[in-house]
PyMOL commands that place a pseudoatom at each C-alpha (Angstrom):
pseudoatom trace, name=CA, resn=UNK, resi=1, chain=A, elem=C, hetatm=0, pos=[2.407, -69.819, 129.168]
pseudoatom trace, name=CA, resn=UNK, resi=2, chain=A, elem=C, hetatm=0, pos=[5.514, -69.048, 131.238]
pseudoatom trace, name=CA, resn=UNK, resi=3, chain=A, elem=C, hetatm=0, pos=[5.744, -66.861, 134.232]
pseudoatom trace, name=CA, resn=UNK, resi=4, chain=A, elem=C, hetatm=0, pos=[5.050, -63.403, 133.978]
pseudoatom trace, name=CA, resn=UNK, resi=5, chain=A, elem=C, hetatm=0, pos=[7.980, -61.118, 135.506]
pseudoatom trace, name=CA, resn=UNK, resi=6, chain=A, elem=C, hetatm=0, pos=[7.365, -58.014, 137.772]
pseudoatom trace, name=CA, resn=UNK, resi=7, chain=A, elem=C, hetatm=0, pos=[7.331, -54.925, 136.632]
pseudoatom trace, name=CA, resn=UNK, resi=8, chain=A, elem=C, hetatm=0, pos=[10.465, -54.310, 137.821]
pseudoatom trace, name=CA, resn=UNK, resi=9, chain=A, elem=C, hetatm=0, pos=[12.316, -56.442, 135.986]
pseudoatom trace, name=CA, resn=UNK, resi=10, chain=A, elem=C, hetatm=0, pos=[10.915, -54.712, 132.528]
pseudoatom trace, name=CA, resn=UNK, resi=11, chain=A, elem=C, hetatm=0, pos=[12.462, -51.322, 133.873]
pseudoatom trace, name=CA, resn=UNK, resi=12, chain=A, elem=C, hetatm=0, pos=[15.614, -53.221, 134.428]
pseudoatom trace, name=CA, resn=UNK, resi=13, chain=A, elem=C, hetatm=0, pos=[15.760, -54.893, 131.294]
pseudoatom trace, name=CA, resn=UNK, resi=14, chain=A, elem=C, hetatm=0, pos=[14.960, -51.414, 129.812]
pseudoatom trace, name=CA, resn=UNK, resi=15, chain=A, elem=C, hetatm=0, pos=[17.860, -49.809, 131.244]
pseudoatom trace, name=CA, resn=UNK, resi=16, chain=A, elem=C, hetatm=0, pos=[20.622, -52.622, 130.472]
pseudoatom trace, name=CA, resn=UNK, resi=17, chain=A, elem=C, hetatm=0, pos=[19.357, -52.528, 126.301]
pseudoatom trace, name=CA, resn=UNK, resi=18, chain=A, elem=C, hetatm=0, pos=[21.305, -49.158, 125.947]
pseudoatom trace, name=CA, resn=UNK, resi=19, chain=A, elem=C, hetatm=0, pos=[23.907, -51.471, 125.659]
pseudoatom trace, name=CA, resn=UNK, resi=20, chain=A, elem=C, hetatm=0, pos=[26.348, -50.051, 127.643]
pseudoatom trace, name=CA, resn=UNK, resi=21, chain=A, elem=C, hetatm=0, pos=[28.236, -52.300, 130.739]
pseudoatom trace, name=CA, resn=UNK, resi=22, chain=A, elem=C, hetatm=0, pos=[27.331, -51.265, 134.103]
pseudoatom trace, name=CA, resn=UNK, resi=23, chain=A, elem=C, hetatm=0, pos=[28.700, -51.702, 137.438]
pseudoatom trace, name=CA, resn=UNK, resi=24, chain=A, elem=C, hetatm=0, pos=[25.505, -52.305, 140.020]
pseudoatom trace, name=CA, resn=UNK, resi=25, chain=A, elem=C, hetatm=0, pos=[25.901, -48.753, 141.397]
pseudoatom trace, name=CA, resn=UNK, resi=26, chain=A, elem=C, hetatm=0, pos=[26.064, -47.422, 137.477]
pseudoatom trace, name=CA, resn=UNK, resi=27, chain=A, elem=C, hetatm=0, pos=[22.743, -48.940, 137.209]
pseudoatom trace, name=CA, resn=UNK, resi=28, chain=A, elem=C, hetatm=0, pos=[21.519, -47.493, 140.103]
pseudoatom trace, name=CA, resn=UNK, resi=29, chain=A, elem=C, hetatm=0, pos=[22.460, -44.194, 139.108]
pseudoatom trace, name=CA, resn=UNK, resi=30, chain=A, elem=C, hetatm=0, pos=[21.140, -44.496, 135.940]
pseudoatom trace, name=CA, resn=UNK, resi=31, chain=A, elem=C, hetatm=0, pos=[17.471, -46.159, 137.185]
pseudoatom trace, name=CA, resn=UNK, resi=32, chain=A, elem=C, hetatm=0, pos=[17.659, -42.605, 139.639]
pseudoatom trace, name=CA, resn=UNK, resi=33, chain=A, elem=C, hetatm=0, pos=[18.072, -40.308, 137.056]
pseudoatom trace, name=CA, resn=UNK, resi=34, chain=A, elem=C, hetatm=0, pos=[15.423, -41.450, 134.465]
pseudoatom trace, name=CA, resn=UNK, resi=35, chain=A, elem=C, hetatm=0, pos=[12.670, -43.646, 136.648]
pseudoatom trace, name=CA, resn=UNK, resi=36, chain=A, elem=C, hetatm=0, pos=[13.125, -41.135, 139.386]
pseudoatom trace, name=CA, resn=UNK, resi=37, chain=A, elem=C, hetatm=0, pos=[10.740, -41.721, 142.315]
pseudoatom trace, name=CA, resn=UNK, resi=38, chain=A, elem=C, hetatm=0, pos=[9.691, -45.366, 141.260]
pseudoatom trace, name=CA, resn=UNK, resi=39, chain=A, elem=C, hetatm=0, pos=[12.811, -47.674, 141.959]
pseudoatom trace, name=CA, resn=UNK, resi=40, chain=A, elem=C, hetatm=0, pos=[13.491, -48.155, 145.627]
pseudoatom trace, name=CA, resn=UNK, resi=41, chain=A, elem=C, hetatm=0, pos=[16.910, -49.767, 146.726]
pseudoatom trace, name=CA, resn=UNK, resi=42, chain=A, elem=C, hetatm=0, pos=[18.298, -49.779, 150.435]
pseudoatom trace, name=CA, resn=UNK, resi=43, chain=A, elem=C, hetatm=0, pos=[20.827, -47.307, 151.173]
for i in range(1, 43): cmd.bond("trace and resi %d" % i, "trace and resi %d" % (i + 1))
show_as sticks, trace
zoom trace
């Protein structure tokens, strides 16, 4: 079987199939607002 991917990678993948195009810091935003505490980015 293939690799398995962190975990993540499924909450990124989560956020990008609303479909809409994000800039990196749109993302960000976005992962803040509805994963809260759990995804950590230097500042």
């Amino acid at each position: 079987m293939g690799q398995e991917l962190p975990v993540t990678s499924y909450a990124l993948l989560g956020l990008l199939t609303f479909g809409d195009a994000l800039t990196g810091y749109e993302l960000k935003q976005r992962a803040d607002a509805t994963l809260r505490f759990y995804w950590v980015s230097p500042r």
